[in-house]
C-alpha positions as CSV (number, residue, x, y, z in Angstrom):
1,X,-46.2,-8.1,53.0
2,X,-46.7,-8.4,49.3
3,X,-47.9,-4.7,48.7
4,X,-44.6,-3.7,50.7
5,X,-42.4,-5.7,48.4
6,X,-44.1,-4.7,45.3
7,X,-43.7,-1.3,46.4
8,X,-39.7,-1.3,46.4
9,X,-39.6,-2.6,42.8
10,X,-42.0,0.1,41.6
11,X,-38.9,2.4,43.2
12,X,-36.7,0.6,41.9
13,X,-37.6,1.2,38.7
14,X,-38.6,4.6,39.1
15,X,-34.4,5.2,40.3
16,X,-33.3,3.7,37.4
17,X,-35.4,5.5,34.7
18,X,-34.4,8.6,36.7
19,X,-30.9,8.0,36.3
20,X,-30.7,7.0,32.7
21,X,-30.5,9.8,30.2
22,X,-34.1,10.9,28.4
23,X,-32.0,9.8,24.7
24,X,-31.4,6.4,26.7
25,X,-34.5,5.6,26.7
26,X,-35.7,5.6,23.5
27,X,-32.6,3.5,22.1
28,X,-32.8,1.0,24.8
29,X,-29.5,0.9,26.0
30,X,-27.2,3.1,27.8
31,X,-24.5,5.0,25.6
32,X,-21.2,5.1,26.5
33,X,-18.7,7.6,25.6
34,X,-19.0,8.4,21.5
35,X,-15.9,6.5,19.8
36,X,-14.2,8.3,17.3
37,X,-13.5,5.6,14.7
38,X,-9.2,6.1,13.9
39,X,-9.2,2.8,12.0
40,X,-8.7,3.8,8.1
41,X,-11.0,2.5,5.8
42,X,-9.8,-0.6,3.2
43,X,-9.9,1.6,0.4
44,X,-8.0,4.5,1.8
45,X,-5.3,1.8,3.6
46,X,-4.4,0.6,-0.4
47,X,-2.1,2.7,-2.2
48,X,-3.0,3.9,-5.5
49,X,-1.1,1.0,-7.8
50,X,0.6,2.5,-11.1
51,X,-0.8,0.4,-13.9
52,X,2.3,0.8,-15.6
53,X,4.5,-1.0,-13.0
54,X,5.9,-3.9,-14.2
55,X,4.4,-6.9,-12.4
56,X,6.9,-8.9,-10.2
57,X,8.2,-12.1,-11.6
58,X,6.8,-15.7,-10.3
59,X,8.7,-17.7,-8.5
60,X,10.2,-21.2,-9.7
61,X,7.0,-22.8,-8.1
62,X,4.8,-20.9,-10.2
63,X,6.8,-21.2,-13.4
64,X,6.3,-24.8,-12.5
65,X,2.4,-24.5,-11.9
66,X,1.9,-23.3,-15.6
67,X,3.6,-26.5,-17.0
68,X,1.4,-28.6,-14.2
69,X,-1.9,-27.2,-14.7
70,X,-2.0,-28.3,-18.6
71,X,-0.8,-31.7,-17.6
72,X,-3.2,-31.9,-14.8
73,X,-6.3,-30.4,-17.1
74,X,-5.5,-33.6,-19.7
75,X,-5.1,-36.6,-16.7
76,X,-8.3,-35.0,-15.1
77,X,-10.7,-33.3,-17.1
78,X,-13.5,-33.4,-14.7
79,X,-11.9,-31.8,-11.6
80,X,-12.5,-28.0,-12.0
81,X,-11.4,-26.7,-8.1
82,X,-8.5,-24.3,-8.3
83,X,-7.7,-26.1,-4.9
84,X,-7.3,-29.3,-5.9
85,X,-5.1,-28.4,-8.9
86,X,-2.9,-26.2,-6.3
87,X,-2.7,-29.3,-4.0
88,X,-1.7,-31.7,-6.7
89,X,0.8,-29.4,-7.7
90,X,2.3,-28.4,-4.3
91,X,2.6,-32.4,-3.5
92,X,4.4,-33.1,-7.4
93,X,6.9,-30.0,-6.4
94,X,7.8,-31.4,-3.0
95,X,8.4,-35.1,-4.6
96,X,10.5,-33.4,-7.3
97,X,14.6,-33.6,-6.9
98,X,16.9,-30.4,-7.1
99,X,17.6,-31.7,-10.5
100,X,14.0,-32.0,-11.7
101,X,13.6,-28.3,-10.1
102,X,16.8,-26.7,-12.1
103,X,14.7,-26.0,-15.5
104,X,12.3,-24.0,-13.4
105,X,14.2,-22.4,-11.6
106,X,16.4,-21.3,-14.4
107,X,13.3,-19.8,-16.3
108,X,12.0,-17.9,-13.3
109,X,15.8,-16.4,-13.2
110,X,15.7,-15.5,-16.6
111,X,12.1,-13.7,-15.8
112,X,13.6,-12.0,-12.7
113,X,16.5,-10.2,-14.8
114,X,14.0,-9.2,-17.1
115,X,11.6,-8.1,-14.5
116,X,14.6,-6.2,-12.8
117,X,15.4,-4.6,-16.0
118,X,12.0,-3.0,-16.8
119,X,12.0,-1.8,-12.8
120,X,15.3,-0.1,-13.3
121,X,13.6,1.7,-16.6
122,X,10.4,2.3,-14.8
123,X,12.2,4.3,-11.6
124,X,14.2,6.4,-14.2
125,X,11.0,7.2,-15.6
126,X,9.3,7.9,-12.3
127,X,12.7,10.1,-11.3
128,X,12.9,12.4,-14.6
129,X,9.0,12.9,-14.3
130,X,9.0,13.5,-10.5
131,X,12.0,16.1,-11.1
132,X,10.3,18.0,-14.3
133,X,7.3,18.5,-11.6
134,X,10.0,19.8,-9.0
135,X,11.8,22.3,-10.6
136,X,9.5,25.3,-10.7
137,X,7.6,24.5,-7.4
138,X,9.6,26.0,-5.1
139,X,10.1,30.0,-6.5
140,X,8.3,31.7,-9.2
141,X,10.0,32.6,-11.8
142,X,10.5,36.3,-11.6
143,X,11.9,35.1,-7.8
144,X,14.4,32.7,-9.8
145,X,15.3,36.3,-11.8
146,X,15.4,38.5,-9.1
147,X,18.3,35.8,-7.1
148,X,20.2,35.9,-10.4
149,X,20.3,39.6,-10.4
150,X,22.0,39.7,-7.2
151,X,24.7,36.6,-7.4
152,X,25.4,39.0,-11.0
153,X,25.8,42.2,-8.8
154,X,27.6,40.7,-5.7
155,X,29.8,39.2,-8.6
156,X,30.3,42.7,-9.9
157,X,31.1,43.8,-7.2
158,X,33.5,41.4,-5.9
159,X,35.4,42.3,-9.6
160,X,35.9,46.1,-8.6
161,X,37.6,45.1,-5.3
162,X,40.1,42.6,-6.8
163,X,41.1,45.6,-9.3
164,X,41.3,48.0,-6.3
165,X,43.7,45.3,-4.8
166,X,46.1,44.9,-7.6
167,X,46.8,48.8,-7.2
Protein backbone atom coordinates (compact mmCIF):
# COMPACT_ATOMS: atom_id res chain seq x y z
CA UNK A 1 0.00 0.00 0.00
CA UNK A 2 2.84 2.31 0.52
CA UNK A 3 4.47 1.89 -3.08
CA UNK A 4 0.91 2.70 -4.39
CA UNK A 5 0.71 5.94 -2.37
CA UNK A 6 4.14 7.00 -3.09
CA UNK A 7 3.44 6.40 -6.54
CA UNK A 8 0.58 9.17 -6.88
CA UNK A 9 2.85 11.88 -5.31
CA UNK A 10 5.70 11.07 -7.76
CA UNK A 11 2.53 12.05 -10.40
CA UNK A 12 1.74 14.53 -8.66
CA UNK A 13 4.70 16.19 -8.95
CA UNK A 14 5.38 15.23 -12.32
CA UNK A 15 1.62 17.24 -13.34
CA UNK A 16 2.73 20.15 -11.71
CA UNK A 17 6.25 20.52 -13.19
CA UNK A 18 4.46 19.87 -16.48
CA UNK A 19 2.13 22.54 -16.05
CA UNK A 20 4.44 25.27 -14.89
CA UNK A 21 6.32 27.23 -17.54
CA UNK A 22 10.16 26.01 -18.22
CA UNK A 23 11.20 30.15 -17.03
CA UNK A 24 9.01 29.12 -13.87
CA UNK A 25 11.12 26.93 -12.86
CA UNK A 26 14.30 28.42 -12.56
CA UNK A 27 12.74 31.60 -10.62
CA UNK A 28 10.82 29.55 -8.28
CA UNK A 29 7.64 30.92 -8.50
CA UNK A 30 4.99 31.26 -10.98
CA UNK A 31 4.71 34.67 -12.85
CA UNK A 32 1.69 36.35 -13.24
CA UNK A 33 0.87 38.74 -15.92
CA UNK A 34 3.97 41.51 -16.38
CA UNK A 35 2.74 44.82 -14.64
CA UNK A 36 3.42 47.88 -16.37
CA UNK A 37 4.45 50.23 -13.58
CA UNK A 38 1.99 53.78 -14.26
CA UNK A 39 3.03 55.15 -10.87
CA UNK A 40 5.41 58.25 -11.69
CA UNK A 41 8.56 58.32 -10.10
CA UNK A 42 9.19 61.03 -6.92
CA UNK A 43 11.39 63.00 -8.89
CA UNK A 44 9.34 63.23 -11.99
CA UNK A 45 5.90 63.89 -9.67
CA UNK A 46 7.89 67.37 -8.30
CA UNK A 47 7.75 70.28 -10.39
CA UNK A 48 10.76 71.99 -11.36
CA UNK A 49 10.79 75.02 -8.43
CA UNK A 50 11.97 78.57 -9.76
CA UNK A 51 14.72 79.63 -7.47
CA UNK A 52 13.67 82.94 -7.92
CA UNK A 53 10.14 82.58 -6.50
CA UNK A 54 9.74 84.49 -3.57
CA UNK A 55 9.23 82.09 -0.60
CA UNK A 56 5.76 82.28 1.03
CA UNK A 57 5.47 84.25 4.25
CA UNK A 58 5.19 82.32 7.78
CA UNK A 59 2.46 82.38 9.59
CA UNK A 60 1.89 84.26 12.96
CA UNK A 61 2.89 80.86 14.68
CA UNK A 62 6.06 80.90 13.14
CA UNK A 63 6.88 84.56 13.54
CA UNK A 64 6.26 83.64 17.03
CA UNK A 65 8.65 80.40 17.03
CA UNK A 66 11.65 82.80 16.08
CA UNK A 67 11.14 84.96 19.19
CA UNK A 68 10.54 81.41 21.29
CA UNK A 69 13.39 79.44 20.21
CA UNK A 70 16.12 82.22 21.56
CA UNK A 71 14.18 82.35 24.72
CA UNK A 72 13.95 78.62 24.97
CA UNK A 73 17.88 78.14 23.83
CA UNK A 74 18.80 80.60 27.10
CA UNK A 75 16.21 78.72 29.87
CA UNK A 76 17.47 75.35 28.40
CA UNK A 77 20.75 75.10 27.01
CA UNK A 78 21.09 71.48 27.20
CA UNK A 79 17.99 70.31 25.29
CA UNK A 80 19.02 70.17 21.52
CA UNK A 81 15.62 68.12 19.93
CA UNK A 82 13.94 70.29 17.29
CA UNK A 83 10.85 68.35 18.80
CA UNK A 84 10.98 69.44 22.02
CA UNK A 85 11.51 73.09 21.20
CA UNK A 86 8.36 72.72 18.74
CA UNK A 87 6.35 71.30 21.62
CA UNK A 88 7.32 73.90 24.09
CA UNK A 89 6.43 76.33 21.72
CA UNK A 90 3.08 74.89 20.43
CA UNK A 91 1.96 74.58 24.28
CA UNK A 92 3.32 78.63 25.09
CA UNK A 93 1.10 79.64 21.80
CA UNK A 94 -2.01 77.85 22.93
CA UNK A 95 -1.75 79.45 26.62
CA UNK A 96 -1.18 82.83 24.95
CA UNK A 97 -4.39 85.38 24.91
CA UNK A 98 -5.63 87.09 21.48
CA UNK A 99 -3.85 90.03 22.95
CA UNK A 100 -0.51 88.47 23.66
CA UNK A 101 -0.93 86.95 19.90
CA UNK A 102 -1.68 90.63 18.21
CA UNK A 103 2.23 91.62 17.79
CA UNK A 104 2.64 88.47 15.89
CA UNK A 105 0.20 88.48 14.08
CA UNK A 106 0.67 91.92 12.95
CA UNK A 107 4.35 91.13 11.78
CA UNK A 108 3.36 88.08 9.80
CA UNK A 109 0.75 90.66 8.07
CA UNK A 110 3.31 93.06 7.40
CA UNK A 111 5.38 89.96 5.80
CA UNK A 112 2.33 88.77 3.82
CA UNK A 113 1.96 92.35 1.92
CA UNK A 114 5.42 92.20 1.26
CA UNK A 115 5.39 88.65 0.18
CA UNK A 116 2.32 89.52 -1.99
CA UNK A 117 4.12 92.40 -3.52
CA UNK A 118 7.19 90.55 -4.80
CA UNK A 119 4.58 87.74 -6.20
CA UNK A 120 2.71 90.36 -8.13
CA UNK A 121 6.39 91.52 -9.56
CA UNK A 122 7.49 88.04 -10.04
CA UNK A 123 4.20 86.92 -12.35
CA UNK A 124 4.81 90.21 -14.41
CA UNK A 125 8.11 89.01 -14.94
CA UNK A 126 7.06 85.43 -15.69
CA UNK A 127 4.13 87.07 -18.26
CA UNK A 128 6.57 89.61 -20.28
CA UNK A 129 9.21 86.66 -20.56
CA UNK A 130 6.61 83.94 -21.39
CA UNK A 131 5.16 86.40 -24.15
CA UNK A 132 8.73 87.47 -25.74
CA UNK A 133 9.02 83.51 -26.17
CA UNK A 134 5.38 83.51 -27.88
CA UNK A 135 5.48 85.88 -30.36
CA UNK A 136 7.52 84.30 -33.21
CA UNK A 137 6.52 80.70 -32.43
CA UNK A 138 3.68 80.42 -34.21
CA UNK A 139 4.61 81.73 -38.12
CA UNK A 140 7.97 82.39 -39.54
CA UNK A 141 8.59 85.50 -40.40
CA UNK A 142 8.43 85.68 -44.12
CA UNK A 143 4.73 83.98 -43.32
CA UNK A 144 4.08 87.06 -40.97
CA UNK A 145 5.18 89.12 -44.45
CA UNK A 146 3.44 87.31 -46.79
CA UNK A 147 -0.32 87.86 -44.52
CA UNK A 148 0.65 91.61 -44.45
CA UNK A 149 0.94 91.64 -48.14
CA UNK A 150 -2.48 90.46 -48.60
CA UNK A 151 -4.53 92.56 -45.68
CA UNK A 152 -2.31 95.60 -47.89
CA UNK A 153 -3.80 94.29 -51.22
CA UNK A 154 -7.42 93.37 -50.09
CA UNK A 155 -7.13 96.94 -48.56
CA UNK A 156 -6.24 98.24 -52.03
CA UNK A 157 -8.59 96.84 -53.32
CA UNK A 158 -11.42 97.57 -51.18
CA UNK A 159 -10.11 101.54 -51.97
CA UNK A 160 -10.82 101.15 -55.92
CA UNK A 161 -14.40 99.94 -55.20
CA UNK A 162 -15.36 102.81 -52.85
CA UNK A 163 -14.11 105.24 -55.69
CA UNK A 164 -16.11 103.25 -58.35
CA UNK A 165 -19.12 103.81 -55.93
CA UNK A 166 -18.87 107.54 -55.48
CA UNK A 167 -19.28 107.75 -59.45
Amino acid sequence: MKTGSRSRGATRKETKDALKPVDDRRAGKRKGVEKVDTRKSKKEKTAIKDPNKPKRPPSAFFVFLEDFRKTFKKENPNVKAVSAVGKAGGERWKSLSEAEKAPYEAKAAKRKAEYEKLMTAYLKKQESSSDEDDEGSEKSASEVHDDEQEEDEEEEEEGDNDDNDEE
